[in-house]
N, C-alpha and C positions, 0 to 999 in steps of 0.2 A: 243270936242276933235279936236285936232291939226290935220292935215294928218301927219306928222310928227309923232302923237304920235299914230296914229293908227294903229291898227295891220294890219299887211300883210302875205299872204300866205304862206310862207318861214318861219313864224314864228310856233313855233307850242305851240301858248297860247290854244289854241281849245281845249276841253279835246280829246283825243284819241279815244273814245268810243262814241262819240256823232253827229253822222254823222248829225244834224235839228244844231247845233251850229258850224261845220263846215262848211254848205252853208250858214249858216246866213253870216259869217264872209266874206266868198267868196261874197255872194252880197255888203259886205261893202267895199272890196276889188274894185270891180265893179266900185263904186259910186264913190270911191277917185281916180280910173284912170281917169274916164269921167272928174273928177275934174283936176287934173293934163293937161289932154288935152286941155281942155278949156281956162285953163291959162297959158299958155307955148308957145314958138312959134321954127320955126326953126327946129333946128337939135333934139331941145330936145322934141317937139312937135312930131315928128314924130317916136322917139324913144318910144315917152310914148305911141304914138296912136297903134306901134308894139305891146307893152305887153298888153296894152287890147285888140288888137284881140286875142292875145294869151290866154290871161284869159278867154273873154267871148267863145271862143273854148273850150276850157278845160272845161270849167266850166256846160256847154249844154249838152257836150260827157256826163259826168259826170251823170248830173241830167237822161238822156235821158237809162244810163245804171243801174242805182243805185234805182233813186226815182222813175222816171215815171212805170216800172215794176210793182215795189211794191205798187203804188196807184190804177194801172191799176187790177189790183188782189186784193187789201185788200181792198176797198173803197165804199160803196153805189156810184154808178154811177161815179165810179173809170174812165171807160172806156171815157165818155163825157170830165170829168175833165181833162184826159191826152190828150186827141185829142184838147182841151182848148189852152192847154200849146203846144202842138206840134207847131199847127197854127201858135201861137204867136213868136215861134222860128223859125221857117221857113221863116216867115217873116221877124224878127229881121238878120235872115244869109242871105235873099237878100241885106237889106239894110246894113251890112257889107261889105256884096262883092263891094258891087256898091263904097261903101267908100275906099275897099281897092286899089281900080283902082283909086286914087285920091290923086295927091299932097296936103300933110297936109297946103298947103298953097293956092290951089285954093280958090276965094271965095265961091265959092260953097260948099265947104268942112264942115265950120262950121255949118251953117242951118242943112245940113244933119247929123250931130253927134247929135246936139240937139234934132234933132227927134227921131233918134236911142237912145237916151236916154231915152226920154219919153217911148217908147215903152220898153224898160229894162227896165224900175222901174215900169212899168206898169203890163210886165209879171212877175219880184220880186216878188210885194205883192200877186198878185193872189198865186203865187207857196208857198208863207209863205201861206197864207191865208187857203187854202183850203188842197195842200200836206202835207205839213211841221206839221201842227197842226195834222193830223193824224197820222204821222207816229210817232209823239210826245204821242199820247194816246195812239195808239195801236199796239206796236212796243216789244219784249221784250227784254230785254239787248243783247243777242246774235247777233240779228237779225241786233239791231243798229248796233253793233262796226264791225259788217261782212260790212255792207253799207258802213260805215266809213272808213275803211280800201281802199274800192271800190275809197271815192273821195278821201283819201288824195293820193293814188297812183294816182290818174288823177291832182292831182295841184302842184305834183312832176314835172308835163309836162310845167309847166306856171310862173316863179315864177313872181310876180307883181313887184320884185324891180333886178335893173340891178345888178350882181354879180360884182366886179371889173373883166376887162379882159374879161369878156363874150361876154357883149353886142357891139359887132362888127357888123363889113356889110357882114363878113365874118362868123360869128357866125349864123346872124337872116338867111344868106341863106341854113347854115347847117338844122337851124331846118325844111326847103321847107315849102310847099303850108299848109294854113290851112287844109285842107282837110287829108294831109297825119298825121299832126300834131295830127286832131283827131280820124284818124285809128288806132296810137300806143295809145293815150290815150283808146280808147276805146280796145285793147289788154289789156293794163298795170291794167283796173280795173277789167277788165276779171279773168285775173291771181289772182290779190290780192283778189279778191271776192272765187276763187276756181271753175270758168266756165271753 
């Protein structure tokens, strides 16, 4: 599949009710920014490197209010498995910060994405691996499409593709610092969860 022909966040091919095929999508969404930045330079380099901080924000807030919860409570050694995943994001959001303090054109810019890569698709499969396929067996419809609800209101905060008119210098300082970006996301799924 094309990145062109792949879906993205803003699309809402997902089904509704399926919060394990909503993050799925949201990691493929992931994969094709990393891609995007990799191969792009410039103005639009640094445009594309904007919406995956913004995605992989959204996208943690998300897991961190929705999935890790419910793995941490339903899961044989639930507890280990999300301290697993925490570590790994915690670390992943240093080495974001340190990126975002960086001209998408230093040389030093690229090596450090490719690492941050590695370590996202690292923590990806773990969270397919071990979350995902649980809360796939032992989840019941309700419980799913309340989750669901939780992340599509969290990637209402991030869309992966520029809207015309949006993406300004003017626009990305409205949305401020990641940090506050993932205070209303973590509000926004609060609310659509019913916290």
């Amino acid at each position: 599949m094309s990145p062109i022909d792949t879906p993205h966040a803003g699309d809402d091919n997902a089904p509704d009710d399926d919060v394990v095929s909503l993050l799925m999508r949201q990691h493929g969404d992931i994969r094709n920014l990393f891609d995007e930045v990799e191969r792009s330079t410039g103005d639009e380099r640094r445009e594309a490197f904007r919406r995956l901080v913004r995605l992989l924000a959204v996208h943690e807030t998300a897991e961190e209010e929705v999935v890790h919860p419910f793995a941490r409570r339903s899961m044989p050694g639930g507890e280990d498995v999300v301290e697993d995943r925490l570590a790994e994001e915690h670390a992943a959001k240093k080495a974001l910060a340190a990126l975002d303090g960086m001209d998408t054109d230093d040389p030093g810019f690229m090596p450090q994405l490719l690492a941050l890569r590695a370590d996202v698709q690292a923590h990806a499969r773990a969270e397919e691996r071990y979350e995902f396929t649980h809360i796939r067996r032992s989840t019941d419809s309700a419980r799913l499409a309340a989750m669901a609800r939780g992340v599509k209101a969290a990637e209402a905060m991030a869309p992966t593709r520029p809207h015309p008119g949006v993406e300004s210098a003017a626009a990305n300082v409205a949305l401020g610092p990641v940090a506050a970006l993932m205070d209303r996301t973590k509000d926004a799924v609060r609310k659509a969860m019913g916290h």
